[in-house]
N, C-alpha and C positions, 0 to 999 in steps of 0.2 A: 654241310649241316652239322651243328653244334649237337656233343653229347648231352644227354639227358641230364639234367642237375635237378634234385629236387629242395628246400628251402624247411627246414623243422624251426620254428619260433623257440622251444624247446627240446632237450631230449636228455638224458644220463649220460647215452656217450655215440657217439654215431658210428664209431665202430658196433657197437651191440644193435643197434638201430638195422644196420645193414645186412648185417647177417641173421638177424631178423626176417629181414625181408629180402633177399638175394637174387629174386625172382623180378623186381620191383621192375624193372626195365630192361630189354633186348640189349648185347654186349655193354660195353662198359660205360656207367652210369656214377653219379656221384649221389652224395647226399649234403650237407653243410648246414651249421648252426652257428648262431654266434653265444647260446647260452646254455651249455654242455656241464651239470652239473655232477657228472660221475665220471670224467675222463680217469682212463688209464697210460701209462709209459711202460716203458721194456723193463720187464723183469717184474710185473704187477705192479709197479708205482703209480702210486696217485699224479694223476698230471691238474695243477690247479687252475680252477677255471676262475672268468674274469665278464659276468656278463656283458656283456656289449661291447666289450674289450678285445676281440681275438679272434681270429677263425678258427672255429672244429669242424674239421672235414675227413671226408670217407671217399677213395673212390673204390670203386666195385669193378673186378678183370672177371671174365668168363673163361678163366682158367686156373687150375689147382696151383696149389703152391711148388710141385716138384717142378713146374711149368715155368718159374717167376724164381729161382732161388737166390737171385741177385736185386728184386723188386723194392728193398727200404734202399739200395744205392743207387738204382736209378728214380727213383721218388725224391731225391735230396737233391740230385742233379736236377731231376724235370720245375722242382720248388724254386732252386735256385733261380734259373731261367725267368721263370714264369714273376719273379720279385725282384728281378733287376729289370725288365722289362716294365714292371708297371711303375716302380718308382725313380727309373733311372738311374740305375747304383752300375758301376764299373770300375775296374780298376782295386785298388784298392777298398773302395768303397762298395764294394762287391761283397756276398755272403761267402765264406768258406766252409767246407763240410770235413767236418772232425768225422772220422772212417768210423763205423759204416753209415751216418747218417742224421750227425746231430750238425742242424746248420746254425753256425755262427756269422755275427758282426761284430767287429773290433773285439774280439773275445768273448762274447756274452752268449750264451744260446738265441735263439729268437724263433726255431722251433724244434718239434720233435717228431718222428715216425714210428708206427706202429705199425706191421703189416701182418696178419693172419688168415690161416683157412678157416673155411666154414664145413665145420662138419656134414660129411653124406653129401658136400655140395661140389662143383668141383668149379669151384669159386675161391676168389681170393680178396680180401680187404686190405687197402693200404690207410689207414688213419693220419692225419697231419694237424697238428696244433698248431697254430702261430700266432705269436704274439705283436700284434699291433696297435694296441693305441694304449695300455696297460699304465699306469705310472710309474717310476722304480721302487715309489715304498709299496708298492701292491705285493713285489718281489723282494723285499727286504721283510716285510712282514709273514710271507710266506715261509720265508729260512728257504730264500732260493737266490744266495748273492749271486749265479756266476750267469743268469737271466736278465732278460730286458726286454722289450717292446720295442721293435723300431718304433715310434713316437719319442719315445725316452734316449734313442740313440743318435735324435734329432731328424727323423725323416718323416716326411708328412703322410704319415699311415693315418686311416681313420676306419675302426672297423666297422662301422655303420654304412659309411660308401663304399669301402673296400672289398668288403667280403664278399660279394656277387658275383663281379669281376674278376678276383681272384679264383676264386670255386670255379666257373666257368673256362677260365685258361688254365686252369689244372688239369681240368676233366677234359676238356679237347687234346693235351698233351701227352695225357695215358693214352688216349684214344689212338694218339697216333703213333705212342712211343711201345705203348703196351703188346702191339703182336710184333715187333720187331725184336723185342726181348723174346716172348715166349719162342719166337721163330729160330733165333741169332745167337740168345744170350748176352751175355753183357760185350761181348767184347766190341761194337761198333760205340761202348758210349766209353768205353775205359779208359782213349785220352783224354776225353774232355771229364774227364771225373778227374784223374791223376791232376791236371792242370789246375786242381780246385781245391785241392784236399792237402789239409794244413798234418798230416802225420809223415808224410814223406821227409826224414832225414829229419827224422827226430825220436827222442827220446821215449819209450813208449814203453808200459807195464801192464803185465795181463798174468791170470790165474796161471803161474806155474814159469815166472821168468821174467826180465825183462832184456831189452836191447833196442837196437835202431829199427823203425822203420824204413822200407827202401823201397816198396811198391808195390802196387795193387795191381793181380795180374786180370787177365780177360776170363776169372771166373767172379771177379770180385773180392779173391782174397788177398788178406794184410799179408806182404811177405814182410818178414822181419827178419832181420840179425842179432840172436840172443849172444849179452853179452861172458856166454860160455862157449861160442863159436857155433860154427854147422847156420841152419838157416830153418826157417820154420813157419806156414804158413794157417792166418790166422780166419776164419772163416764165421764164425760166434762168438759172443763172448763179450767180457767186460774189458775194456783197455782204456786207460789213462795215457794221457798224453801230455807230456810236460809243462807244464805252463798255462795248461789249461784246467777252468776247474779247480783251481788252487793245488792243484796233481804235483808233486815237487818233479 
């Protein structure tokens, strides 16, 4: 039996929608829009919406965050999955996930994670934008070059047909991936993350250093090699990664 999905025509942001309503459905439930006029990104950034262009989605775990503290890298993974499945992308042609959770094509973002607690609640929100059918100057007029829409990246996304479908194998894949984390932790998804994730043996800068990344262990964090020596592992935080982003 499929998890609960419910469908807003409207909303601000479905992350707020949800913790809203947290209660809305027995374990884990989603909610999805395609016309989200108040989203947010990490770090309170405005994330800009695109009606009819995109999916915003929210899924809903029936557990706290200290439960999930690896849940926006396995949301990147389970996105990933869930979008080479529906449009047949492999290979190369496959999304990769700049650590901890921003998924890329051919370089360009294509979506984002946002995942929070709900206060008093012992509940957790993972939010996912993605951009699908959007055109590039939606995203050049935005002052958002380093984005794109699979449509724009030539793959036959349409977010009118798309988004149900996708919302739907989202939320069955929380469903199934979600007590395995809270149970496991990250470490049964860590190779198939490491396999994906474009920071490994590379060049990478964060608040207080740079150096090599070398690997993501089975708590989810960035191990690095600062290039002052020793080794240091990264777990939040802002990091650039070379070539990416316009990041030198």
């Amino acid at each position: 039996m499929s998890a609960p999905v419910f469908y807003l025509p409207q909303t601000g942001s479905t992350n707020l929608w949800a913790k809203a309503h947290p209660r809305q459905a027995a374990g884990v439930w989603a909610v999805y829009t395609c016309d989200q006029t108040a989203g947010r990104g990490r770090l309170g950034r405005a994330w800009a919406g695109a009606a009819g262009q995109a999916l915003y989605y929210t899924a809903v775990l029936p557990w706290p965050p200290a439960k999930l503290p690896a849940l926006g890298l396995l949301a990147s993974l389970l996105l990933r999955r869930v979008l080479a499945d529906r449009y047949g992308l492999a290979g190369d042609g496959a999304p990769a996930v700049k650590w901890p959770n921003d998924l890329l094509l051919h370089g360009k973002k294509v979506a984002g994670i946002l995942c929070e607690g709900v206060p008093g609640q012992d509940v957790t929100v993972c939010g996912i934008g993605v951009n699908l059918s959007q055109p590039q100057r939606f995203f050049e007029a935005a002052a958002l070059p380093w984005a794109a829409s699979l449509a724009a990246l030539g793959i036959d996304a349409d977010a009118k047909r798309d988004a149900a479908p996708l919302a739907a194998a989202l939320t069955d894949a929380f469903a199934a991936q979600g007590p395995v984390l809270c149970r496991e932790g990250f470490a049964p998804f860590c190779a198939a993350y490491r396999a994906c994730c474009l920071n490994l043996g590379r060049r990478v800068r964060w608040d207080g250093g740079a150096g090599t990344a070398l690997d993501v262990d089975e708590a989810g964090r960035l191990l690095v090699q600062p290039d002052t020596g020793g080794a240091v592992r990264l777990f939040t935080g802002e990091v650039s990664l070379q070539g990416i982003y316009g990041a030198p």
